[in-house]
C-alpha positions as CSV (number, residue, x, y, z in Angstrom):
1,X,122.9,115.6,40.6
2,X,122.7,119.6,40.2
3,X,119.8,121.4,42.0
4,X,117.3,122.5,39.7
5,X,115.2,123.8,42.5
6,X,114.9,127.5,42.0
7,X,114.8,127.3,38.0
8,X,111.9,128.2,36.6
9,X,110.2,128.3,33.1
10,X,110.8,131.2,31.0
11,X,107.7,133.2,30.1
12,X,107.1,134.8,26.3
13,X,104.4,137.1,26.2
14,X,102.6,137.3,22.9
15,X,100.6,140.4,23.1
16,X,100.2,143.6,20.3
17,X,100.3,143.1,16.8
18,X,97.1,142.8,14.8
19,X,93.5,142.0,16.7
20,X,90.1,141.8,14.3
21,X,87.5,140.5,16.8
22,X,87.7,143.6,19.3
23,X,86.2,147.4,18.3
24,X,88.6,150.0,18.7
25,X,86.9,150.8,22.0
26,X,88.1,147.4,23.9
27,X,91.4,146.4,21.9
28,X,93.7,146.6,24.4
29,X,97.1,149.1,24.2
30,X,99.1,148.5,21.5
31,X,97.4,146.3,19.3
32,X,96.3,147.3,15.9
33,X,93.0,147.3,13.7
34,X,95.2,147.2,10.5
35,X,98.8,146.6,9.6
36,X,100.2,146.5,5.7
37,X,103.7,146.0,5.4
38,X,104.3,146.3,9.2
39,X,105.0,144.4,11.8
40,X,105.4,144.5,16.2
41,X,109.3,145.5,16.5
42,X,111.1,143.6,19.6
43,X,112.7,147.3,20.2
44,X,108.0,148.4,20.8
45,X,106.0,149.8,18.8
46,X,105.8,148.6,14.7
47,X,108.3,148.3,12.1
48,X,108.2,148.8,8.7
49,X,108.8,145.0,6.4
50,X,111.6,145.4,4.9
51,X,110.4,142.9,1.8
52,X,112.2,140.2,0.5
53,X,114.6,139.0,-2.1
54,X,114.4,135.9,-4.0
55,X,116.3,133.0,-3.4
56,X,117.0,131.8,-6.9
57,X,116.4,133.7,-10.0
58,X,114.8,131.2,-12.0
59,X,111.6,129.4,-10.5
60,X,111.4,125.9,-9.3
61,X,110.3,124.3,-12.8
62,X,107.5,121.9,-13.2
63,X,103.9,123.2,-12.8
64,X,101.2,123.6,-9.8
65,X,102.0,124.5,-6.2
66,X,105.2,124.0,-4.6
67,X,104.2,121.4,-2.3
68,X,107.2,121.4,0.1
69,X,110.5,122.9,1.2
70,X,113.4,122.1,3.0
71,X,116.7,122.9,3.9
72,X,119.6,120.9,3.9
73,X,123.3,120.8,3.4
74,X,123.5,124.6,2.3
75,X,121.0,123.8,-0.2
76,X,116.9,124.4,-0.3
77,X,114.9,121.6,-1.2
78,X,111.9,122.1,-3.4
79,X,108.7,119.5,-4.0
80,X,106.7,120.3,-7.3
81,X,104.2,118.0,-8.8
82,X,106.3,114.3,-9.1
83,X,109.4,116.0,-8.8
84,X,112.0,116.8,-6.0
85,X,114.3,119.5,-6.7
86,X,117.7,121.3,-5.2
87,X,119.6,124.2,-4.6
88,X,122.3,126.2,-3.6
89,X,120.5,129.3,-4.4
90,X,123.6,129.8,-7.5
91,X,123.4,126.6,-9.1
92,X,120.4,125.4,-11.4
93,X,117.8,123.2,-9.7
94,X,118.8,119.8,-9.9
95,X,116.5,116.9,-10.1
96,X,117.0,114.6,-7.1
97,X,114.1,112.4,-8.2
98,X,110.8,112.4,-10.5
99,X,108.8,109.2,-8.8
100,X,107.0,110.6,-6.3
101,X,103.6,110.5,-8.2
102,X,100.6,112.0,-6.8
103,X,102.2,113.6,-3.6
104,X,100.3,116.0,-1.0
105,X,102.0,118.2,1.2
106,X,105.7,117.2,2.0
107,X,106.9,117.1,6.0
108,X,110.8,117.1,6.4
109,X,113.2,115.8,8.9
110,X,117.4,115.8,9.3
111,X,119.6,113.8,10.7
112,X,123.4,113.2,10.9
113,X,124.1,108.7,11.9
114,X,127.1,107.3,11.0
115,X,129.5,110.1,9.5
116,X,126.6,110.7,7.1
117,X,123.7,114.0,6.3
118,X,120.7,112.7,5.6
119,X,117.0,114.1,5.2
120,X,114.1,112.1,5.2
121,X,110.5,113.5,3.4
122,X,107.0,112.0,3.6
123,X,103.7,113.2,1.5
124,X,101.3,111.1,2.5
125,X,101.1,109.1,-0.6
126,X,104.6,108.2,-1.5
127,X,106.7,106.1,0.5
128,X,109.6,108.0,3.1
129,X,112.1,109.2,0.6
130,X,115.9,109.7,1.4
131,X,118.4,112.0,0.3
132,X,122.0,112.5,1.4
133,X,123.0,114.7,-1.0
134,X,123.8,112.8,-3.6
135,X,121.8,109.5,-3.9
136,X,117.9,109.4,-3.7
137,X,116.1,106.0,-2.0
138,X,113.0,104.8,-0.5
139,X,112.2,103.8,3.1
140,X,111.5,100.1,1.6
141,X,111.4,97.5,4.9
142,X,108.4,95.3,5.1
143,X,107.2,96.5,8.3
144,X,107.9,100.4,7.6
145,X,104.5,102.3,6.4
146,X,104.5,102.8,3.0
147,X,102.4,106.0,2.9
148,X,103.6,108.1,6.0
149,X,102.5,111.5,6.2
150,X,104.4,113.1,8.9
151,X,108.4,112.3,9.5
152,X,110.6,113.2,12.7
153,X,113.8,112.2,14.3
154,X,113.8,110.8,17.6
155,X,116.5,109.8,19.8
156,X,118.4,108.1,17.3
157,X,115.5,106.6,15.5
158,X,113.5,107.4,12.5
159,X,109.9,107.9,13.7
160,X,106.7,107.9,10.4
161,X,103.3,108.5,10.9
162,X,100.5,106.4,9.2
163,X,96.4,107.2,9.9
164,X,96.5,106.3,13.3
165,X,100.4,104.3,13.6
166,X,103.4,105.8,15.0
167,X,106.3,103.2,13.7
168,X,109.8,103.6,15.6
169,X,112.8,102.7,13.3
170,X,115.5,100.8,14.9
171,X,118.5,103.1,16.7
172,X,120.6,104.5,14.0
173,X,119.0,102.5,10.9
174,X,116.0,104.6,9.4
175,X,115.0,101.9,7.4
176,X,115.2,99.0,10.0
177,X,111.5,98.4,11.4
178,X,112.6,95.1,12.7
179,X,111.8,95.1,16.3
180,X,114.2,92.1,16.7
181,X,116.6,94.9,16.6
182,X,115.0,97.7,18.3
183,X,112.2,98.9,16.6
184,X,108.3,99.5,17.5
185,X,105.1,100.4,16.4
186,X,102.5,102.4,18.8
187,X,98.6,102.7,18.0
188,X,96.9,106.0,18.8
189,X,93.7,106.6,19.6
190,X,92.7,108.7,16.5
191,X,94.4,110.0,13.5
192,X,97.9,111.8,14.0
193,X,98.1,115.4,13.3
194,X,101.6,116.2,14.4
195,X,105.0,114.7,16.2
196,X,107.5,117.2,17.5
197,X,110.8,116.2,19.7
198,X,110.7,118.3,22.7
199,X,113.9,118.3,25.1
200,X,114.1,113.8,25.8
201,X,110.6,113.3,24.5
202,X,108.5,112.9,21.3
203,X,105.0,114.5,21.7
204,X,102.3,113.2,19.3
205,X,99.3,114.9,18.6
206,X,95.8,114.4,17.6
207,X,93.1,116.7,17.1
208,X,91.6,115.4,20.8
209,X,94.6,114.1,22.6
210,X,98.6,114.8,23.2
211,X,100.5,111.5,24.3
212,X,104.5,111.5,24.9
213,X,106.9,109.2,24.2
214,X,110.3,108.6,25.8
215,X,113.2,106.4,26.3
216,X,115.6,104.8,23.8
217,X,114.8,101.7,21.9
218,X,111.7,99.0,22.1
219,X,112.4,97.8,25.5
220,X,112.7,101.2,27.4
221,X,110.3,103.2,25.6
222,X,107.0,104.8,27.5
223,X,104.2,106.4,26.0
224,X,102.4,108.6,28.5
225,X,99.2,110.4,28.6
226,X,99.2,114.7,28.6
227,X,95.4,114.9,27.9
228,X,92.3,113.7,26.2
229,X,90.9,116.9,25.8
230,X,92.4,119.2,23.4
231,X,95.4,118.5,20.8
232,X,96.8,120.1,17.5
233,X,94.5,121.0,14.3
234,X,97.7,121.8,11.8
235,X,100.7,119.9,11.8
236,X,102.3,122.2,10.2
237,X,101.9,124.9,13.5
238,X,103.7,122.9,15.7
239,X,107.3,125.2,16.6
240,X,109.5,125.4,20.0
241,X,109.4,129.1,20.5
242,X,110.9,130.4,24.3
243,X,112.2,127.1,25.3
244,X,108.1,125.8,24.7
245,X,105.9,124.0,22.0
246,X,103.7,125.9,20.8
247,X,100.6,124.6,18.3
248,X,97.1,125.5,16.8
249,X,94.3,123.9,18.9
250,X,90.4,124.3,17.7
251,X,90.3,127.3,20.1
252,X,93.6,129.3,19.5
253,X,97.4,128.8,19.7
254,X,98.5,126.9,22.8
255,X,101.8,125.5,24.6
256,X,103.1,122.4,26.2
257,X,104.8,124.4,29.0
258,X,107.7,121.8,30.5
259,X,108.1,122.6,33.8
260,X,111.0,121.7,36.8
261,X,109.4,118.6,38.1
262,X,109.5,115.8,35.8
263,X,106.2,114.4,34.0
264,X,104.8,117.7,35.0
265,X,103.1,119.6,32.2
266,X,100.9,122.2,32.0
267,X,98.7,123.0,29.1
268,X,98.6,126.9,28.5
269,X,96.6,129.3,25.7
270,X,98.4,132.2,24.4
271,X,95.7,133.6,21.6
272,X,92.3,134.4,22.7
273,X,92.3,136.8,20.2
274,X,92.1,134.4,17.1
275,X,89.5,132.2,18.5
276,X,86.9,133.7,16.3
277,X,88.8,133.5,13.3
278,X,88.7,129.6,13.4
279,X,86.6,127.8,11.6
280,X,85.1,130.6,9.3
281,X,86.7,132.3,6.2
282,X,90.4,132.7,8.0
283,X,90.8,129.2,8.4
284,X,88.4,127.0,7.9
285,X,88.0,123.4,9.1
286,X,88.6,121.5,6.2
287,X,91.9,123.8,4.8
288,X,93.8,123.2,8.2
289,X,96.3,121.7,5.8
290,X,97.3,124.5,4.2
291,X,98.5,126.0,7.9
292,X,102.3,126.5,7.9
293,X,104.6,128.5,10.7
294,X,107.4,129.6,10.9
295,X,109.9,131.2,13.6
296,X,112.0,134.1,13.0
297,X,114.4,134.1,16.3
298,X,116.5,137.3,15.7
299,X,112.7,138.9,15.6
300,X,111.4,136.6,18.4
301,X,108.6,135.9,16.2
302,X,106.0,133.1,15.7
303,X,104.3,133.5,12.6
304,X,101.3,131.5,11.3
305,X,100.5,131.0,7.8
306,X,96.9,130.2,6.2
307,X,95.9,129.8,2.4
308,X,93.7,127.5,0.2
309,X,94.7,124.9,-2.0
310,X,95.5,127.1,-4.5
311,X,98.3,129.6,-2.8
């Protein structure tokens, strides 16, 4: 067994960039009071945004927001009203199905079992639905949830979220929730807000508690406790940034900082700065939905998202 003794975790520091809940007189050095089409350059200092260019010429059709997208297979996927579309950026959207009636924000996940691409998408509302690129089905087994909001792969296994249910497919059969051949189902102590695999584990959030699962299959798995006391507000916030998760909490960005020693991990805040912002007109309580993030890794950037229903 190799020494892991003198490794230790790699710090990202998260400081400049722009700070509105400090006066000019105690914003610390290099943040900024206002920034329009600039950003903190990993060289120091800002850069100038160099803008954007749009991935397909023509918009994805339908009407309302675009309530999802993905990529996968070289293609983008792109959720509007009923309807699933895709992409190769050159080609005209395709339809890859129109029965997903009623649908709320879409969560993605992406897999590769048996010789096979496949991509799984939840919205709360419809059942899981699965695309390989060229056929469109439902999750459909009697004991799989059949509106799952929040979607992940997990050692092998197709993991969907329900209120307060985490349901485990069985190993390399998403839509096998037999647990005859493998398969589980975990109650939490509160509704789920987010699941993220991290390294061998499968962290599961709630707005008040963070509980990790491991192991492989229904008679090894363990779900452990990392705290009661704070968890994740947005699902959608959730990224591994710096070899760490980091999430939105009620009072600011925070990590799950995986240390040497196993089981050991140590809960860390990385935004003071934002704390005011929550809950009032920046993000308030009840739009935490509308939170998205991204990470942009040749920038070594985090970025957060906000908006209303209507953006």
């Amino acid at each position: 067994m190799s020494d892991t003794s003198q490794l230790q975790p790699l710090s990202v520091s998260m400081s400049g960039g722009l700070v509105k809940n400090k006066d000019a007189f105690t914003q610390d050095p290099s943040t900024a009071t206002s920034l329009i089409n600039l950003e903190p350059s990993i060289d120091g200092g800002y850069r100038r945004i160099n803008g954007y260019a749009k991935f397909h010429a023509d918009v994805v059709p339908g009407a309302g927001v675009v309530l999802g997208v993905g990529g996968f297979a070289g293609e983008v996927i792109a959720c509007r009203g009923d309807n699933v579309y895709a992409s190769n950026g050159v080609a005209a959207w395709s339809l890859i199905t129109s029965a997903r009636t009623g649908a709320e924000f879409y969560t993605f996940t992406k897999f590769f079992w048996a010789a096979e691409d496949v991509i799984i998408m939840t919205d709360n509302i419809n059942p899981a639905g699965r695309w390989n690129g060229s056929v469109y089905s439902t999750i459909n087994h009697a004991n799989a949830p059949t509106t799952p909001n929040l979607c992940a792969e997990f050692n092998n296994s197709l993991v969907l979220t329900e209120e307060n249910q985490l349901y485990v497919s069985a190993p390399n059969a998403e839509n096998d929730f037999n647990p005859a051949n493998g398969a589980a189902q975990f109650a939490l102590p509160a509704p789920i807000t987010a699941i993220r695999k991290f390294r061998q584990s499968l962290y599961i959030f709630g707005e008040r508690y963070i509980r990790k699962l491991t192991g492989y299959g229904l008679s090894s798995y363990n779900m452990d406790s990392v705290t009661d006391s704070t968890g994740c507000i947005a699902s959608r916030s959730v990224q591994e940034v710096g070899g760490d998760l980091i999430f939105l909490a009620s009072d600011g960005l925070r990590t799950i900082a995986g240390t040497t020693k196993i089981d050991d991990v140590e809960l860390g805040s990385v935004s003071r700065n934002i704390q005011s912002l929550l809950g009032n007109s920046a993000i308030p309580a009840a739009n935490t939905n509308y939170v998205c993030s991204a990470v942009i890794r040749d920038k070594s950037q985090y970025r957060l998202y906000y908006g209303s229903s209507s953006s």
